[in-house]
C-alpha positions in Angstrom: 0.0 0.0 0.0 3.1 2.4 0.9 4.5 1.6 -2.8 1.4 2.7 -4.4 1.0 5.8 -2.5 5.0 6.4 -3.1 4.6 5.6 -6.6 1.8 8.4 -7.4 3.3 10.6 -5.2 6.6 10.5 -7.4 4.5 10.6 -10.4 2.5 13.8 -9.6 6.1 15.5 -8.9 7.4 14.5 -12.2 3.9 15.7 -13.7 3.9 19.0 -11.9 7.6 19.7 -12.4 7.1 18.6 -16.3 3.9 21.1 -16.4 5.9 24.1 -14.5 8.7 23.6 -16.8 6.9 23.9 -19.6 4.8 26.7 -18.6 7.6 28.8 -17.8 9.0 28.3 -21.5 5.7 29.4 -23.1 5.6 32.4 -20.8 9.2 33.7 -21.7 8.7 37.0 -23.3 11.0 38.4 -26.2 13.7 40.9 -24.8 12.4 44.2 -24.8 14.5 47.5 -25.2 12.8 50.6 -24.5 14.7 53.5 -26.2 14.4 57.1 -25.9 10.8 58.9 -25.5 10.4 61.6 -28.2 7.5 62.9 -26.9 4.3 61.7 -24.6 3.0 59.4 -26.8 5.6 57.9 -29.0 7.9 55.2 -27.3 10.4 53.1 -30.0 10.5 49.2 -28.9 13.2 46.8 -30.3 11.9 43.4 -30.0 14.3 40.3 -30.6 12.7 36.8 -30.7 14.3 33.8 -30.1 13.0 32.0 -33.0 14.9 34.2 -35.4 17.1 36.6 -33.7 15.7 39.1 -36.2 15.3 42.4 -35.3 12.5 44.6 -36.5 11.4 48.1 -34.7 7.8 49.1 -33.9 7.0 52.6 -32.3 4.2 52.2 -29.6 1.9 55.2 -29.5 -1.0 56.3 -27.2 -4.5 58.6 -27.3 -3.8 62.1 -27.2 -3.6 63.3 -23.7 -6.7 65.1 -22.5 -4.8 68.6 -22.5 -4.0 67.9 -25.7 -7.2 68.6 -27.5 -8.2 72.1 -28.4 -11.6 73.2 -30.2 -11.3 75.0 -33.0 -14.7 76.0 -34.7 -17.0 73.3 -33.6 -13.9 70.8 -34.1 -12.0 69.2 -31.5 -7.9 68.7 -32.2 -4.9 68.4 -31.0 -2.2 71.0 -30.6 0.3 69.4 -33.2 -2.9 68.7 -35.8 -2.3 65.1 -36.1 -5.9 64.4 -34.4 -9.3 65.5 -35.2 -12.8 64.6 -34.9 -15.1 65.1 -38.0 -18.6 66.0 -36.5 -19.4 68.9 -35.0 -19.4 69.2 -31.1 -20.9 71.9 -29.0 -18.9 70.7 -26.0 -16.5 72.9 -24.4 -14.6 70.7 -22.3 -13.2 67.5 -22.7 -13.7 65.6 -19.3 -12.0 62.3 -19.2 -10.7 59.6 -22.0 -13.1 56.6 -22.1 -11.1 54.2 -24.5 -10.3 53.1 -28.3 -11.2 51.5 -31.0 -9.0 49.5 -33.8 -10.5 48.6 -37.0 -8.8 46.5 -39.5 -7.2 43.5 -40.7 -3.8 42.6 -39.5 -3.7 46.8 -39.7 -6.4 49.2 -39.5 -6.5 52.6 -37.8 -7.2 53.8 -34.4 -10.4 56.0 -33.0 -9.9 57.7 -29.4 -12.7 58.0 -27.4 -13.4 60.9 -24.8 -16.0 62.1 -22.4 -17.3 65.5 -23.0 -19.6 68.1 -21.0 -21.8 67.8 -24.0 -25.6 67.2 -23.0 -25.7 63.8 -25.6 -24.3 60.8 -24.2 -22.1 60.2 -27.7 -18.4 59.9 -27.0 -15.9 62.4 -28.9 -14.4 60.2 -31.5 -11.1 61.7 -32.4 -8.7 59.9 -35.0 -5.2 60.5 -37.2 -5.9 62.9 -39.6 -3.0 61.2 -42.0 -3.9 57.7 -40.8 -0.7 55.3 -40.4 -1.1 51.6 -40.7 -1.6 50.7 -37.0 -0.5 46.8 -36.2 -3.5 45.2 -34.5 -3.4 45.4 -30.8 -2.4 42.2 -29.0 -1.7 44.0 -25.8 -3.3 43.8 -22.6 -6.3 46.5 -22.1 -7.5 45.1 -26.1 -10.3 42.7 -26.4 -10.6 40.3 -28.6 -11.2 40.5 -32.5 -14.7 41.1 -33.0 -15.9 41.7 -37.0 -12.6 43.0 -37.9 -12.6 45.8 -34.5 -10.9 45.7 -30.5 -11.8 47.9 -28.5 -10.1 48.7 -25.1 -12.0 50.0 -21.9 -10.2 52.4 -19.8 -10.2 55.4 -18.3 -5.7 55.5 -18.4 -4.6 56.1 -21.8 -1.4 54.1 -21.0 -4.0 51.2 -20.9 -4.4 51.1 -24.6 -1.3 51.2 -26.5 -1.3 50.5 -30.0 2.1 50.1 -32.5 3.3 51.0 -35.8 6.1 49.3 -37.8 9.0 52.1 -38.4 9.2 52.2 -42.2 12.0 50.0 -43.7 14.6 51.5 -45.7 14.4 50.6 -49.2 16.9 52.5 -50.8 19.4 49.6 -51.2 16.3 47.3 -52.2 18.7 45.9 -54.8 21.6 45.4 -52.7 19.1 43.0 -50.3 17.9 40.6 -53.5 21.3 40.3 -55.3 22.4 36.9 -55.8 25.1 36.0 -53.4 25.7 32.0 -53.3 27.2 32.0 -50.1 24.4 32.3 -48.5 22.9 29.9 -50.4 22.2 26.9 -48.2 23.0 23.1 -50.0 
């Protein structure tokens, strides 16, 4: 009776060592570099993965900051015209930000959401003015992919990143497809 309680007791330390071993493998994340902030809402990110040690760059942006947006008109924008919303509001305060939206596949484009002393319960919508290709969201104030949108719930800004890949260089296009047979594998 004392081998068979030995036995499974050995056997449910191999299994939970096995299982804890492997979860902390899948729960390894890629090294992350944060480099220099350029402003409040830009933040560049290197990100190496294992799999390929290959290196490609994404800036990580935000919602405008509250103090940001100014009304001009019946317009609400931001102070460096990158932002806008396109209906007219007769609010003449921006109160709090409520969240974002994402629309797209594999990239779309971003909507900021903000709480106004309007009377209406709408939300100001307020999006890039020259929109940029914006990654779909995998981090951890998004929801899920829902008919192409993901939406994110918060009243912090920093809650809803979003990224954009940095624009490869292509002037030496040629000089990456030229025929080299060293570095072709036999």
């Amino acid at each position: 009776m004392s081998k068979y309680f030995l036995s499974i007791t050995i056997s449910s330390i191999f299994l939970a060592t096995l299982v804890c071993g492997q979860s902390m493998a899948m729960t390894t994340k890629p090294k992350t570099k944060v480099n220099n902030i350029t402003n409040s809402s830009d933040v560049s990110i290197e990100k190496t993965t294992k799999e390929n040690a290959a290196q490609t760059t994404q800036i990580t942006k935000f919602c405008p900051k509250v103090e940001e947006l100014t009304k001009k008109d019946d317009l609400w924008t931001t102070l460096d015209n990158k932002w806008k919303n396109f209906t007219p509001s007769s609010a003449t305060k921006v109160l709090s930000f409520l969240g974002a939206q994402w629309v797209g596949i594999k990239f779309g484009k971003i909507i900021c959401l903000y709480k106004t002393n309007e009377a209406v319960a709408f939300p100001l919508a307020v999006e890039q003015l020259s929109s940029q290709p914006i990654l779909e969201p995998n981090q951890f104030g998004w929801s899920s992919l829902v008919n192409n949108r993901k939406f994110c719930k918060s009243a912090n800004i920093a809650d809803c990143p979003y990224s954009i890949e940095q624009q490869k260089d292509i002037s030496n296009i040629y000089k990456e497809i030229e025929y080299n047979p060293s570095n072709v594998s036999s």
